[in-house]
C-alpha positions in Angstrom: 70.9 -91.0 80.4 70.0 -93.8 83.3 71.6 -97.0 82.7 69.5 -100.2 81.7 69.4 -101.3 85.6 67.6 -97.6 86.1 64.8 -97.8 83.6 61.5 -98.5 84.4 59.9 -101.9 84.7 56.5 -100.5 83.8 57.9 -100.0 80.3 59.1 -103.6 80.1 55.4 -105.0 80.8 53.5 -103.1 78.3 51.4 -104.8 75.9 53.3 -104.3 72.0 51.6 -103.5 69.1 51.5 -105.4 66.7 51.0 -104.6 62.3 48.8 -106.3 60.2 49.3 -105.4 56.6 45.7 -105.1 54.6 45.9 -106.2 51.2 44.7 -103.6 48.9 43.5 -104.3 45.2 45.4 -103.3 42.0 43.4 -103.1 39.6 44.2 -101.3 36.1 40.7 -100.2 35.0 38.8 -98.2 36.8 35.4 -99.5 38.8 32.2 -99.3 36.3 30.4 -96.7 37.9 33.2 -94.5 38.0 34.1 -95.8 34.5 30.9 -94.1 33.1 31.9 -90.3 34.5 35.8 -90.7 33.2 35.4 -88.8 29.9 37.0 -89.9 26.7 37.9 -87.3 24.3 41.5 -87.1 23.6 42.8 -84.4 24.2 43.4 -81.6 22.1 46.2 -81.0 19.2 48.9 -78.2 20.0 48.4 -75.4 17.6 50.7 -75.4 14.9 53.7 -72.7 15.4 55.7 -71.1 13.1 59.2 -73.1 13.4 61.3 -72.9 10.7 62.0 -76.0 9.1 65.5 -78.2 9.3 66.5 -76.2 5.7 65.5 -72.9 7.1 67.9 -73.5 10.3 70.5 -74.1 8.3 70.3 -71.1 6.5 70.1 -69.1 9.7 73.8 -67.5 10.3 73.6 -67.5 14.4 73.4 -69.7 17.0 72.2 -69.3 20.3 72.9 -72.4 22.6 71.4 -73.9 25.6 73.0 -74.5 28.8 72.9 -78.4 30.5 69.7 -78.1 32.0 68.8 -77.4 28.2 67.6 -73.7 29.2 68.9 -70.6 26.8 70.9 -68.1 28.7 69.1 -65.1 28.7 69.1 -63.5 32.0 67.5 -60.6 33.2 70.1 -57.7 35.0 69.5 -54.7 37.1 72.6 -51.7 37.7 72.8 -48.5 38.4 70.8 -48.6 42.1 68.6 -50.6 39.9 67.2 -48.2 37.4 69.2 -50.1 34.5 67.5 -52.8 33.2 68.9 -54.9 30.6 68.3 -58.2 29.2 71.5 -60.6 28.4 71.6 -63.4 26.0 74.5 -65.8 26.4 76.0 -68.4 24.2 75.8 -66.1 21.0 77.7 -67.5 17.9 78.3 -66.9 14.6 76.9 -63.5 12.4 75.7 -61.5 15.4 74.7 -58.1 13.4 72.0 -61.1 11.9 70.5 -61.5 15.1 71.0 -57.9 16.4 68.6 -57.4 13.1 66.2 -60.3 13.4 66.0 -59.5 17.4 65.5 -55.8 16.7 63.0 -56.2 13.9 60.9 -58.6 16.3 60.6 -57.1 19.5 60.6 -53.4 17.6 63.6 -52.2 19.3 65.3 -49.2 18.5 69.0 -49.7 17.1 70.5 -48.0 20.4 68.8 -50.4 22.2 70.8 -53.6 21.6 74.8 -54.1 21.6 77.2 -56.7 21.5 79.9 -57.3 23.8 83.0 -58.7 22.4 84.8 -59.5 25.6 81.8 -61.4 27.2 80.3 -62.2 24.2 76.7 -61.5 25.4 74.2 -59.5 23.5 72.8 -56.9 25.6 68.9 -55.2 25.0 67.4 -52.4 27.0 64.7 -53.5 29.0 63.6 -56.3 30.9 61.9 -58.6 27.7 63.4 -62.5 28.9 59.6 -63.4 27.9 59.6 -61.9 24.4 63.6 -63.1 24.1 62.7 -66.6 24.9 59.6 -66.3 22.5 61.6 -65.5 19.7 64.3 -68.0 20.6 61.6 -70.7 20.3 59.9 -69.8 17.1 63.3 -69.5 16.0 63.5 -73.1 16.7 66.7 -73.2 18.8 
């Protein structure tokens, strides 16, 4: 790099630029002709699902948790070169042949088709189904 003695003059002499801020108007409402095309229906209600109520959860004998970025663990897997594909839900507690049942009965599995394992303590269905998992997590209401 040249020294400041090495530099240019030319550079020195050129006319700087200089910023002038515009000031721009806030204002909260929309102008009057474009207040006249902004529609005004509220919007719709969310349908109604079928969540249990606070008495029903109680009564349910599993738990299924959430991890911190409040997602359920339920991942989908691939062995075997990639022709096994299997579904796990994490962060299973409490009566697991209950939700081995309820799971099975909703997604019309087969009762080879979902296991336990103790030493992970991950329920483990056949299949890549995180959609209809998650689906019955939430009506669940989890």
């Amino acid at each position: 790099m040249l020294t400041r003695t090495f530099r240019p003059v030319a550079s020195i002499l050129q006319p700087t630029r200089t910023l002038c801020m515009r000031s721009f108007a806030t204002e909260s409402t929309p102008a009057p002709e474009l207040a006249a095309t902004i529609p005004t229906t509220q919007p719709a209600e969310p349908a109604a699902t079928a969540a249990p109520s606070e008495a029903t959860r109680a009564r349910i004998p599993y738990f299924v948790g959430k991890n911190k970025f409040n997602n359920f663990g339920v991942y989908h897997k691939n062995k075997r070169g990639g022709n096994l594909k299997t579904t796990e839900i994490k962060m299973v507690d409490g009566n697991i042949e209950a939700l081995k049942q309820d799971l099975k009965a909703s997604l019309r599995l087969e009762s080879g088709d979902i296991a336990f394992n103790n030493t992970t303590r991950h329920l483990v269905v056949k299949g890549h189904k995180k959609p209809e998992v998650l689906n019955f997590l939430n009506n669940m209401g989890f």
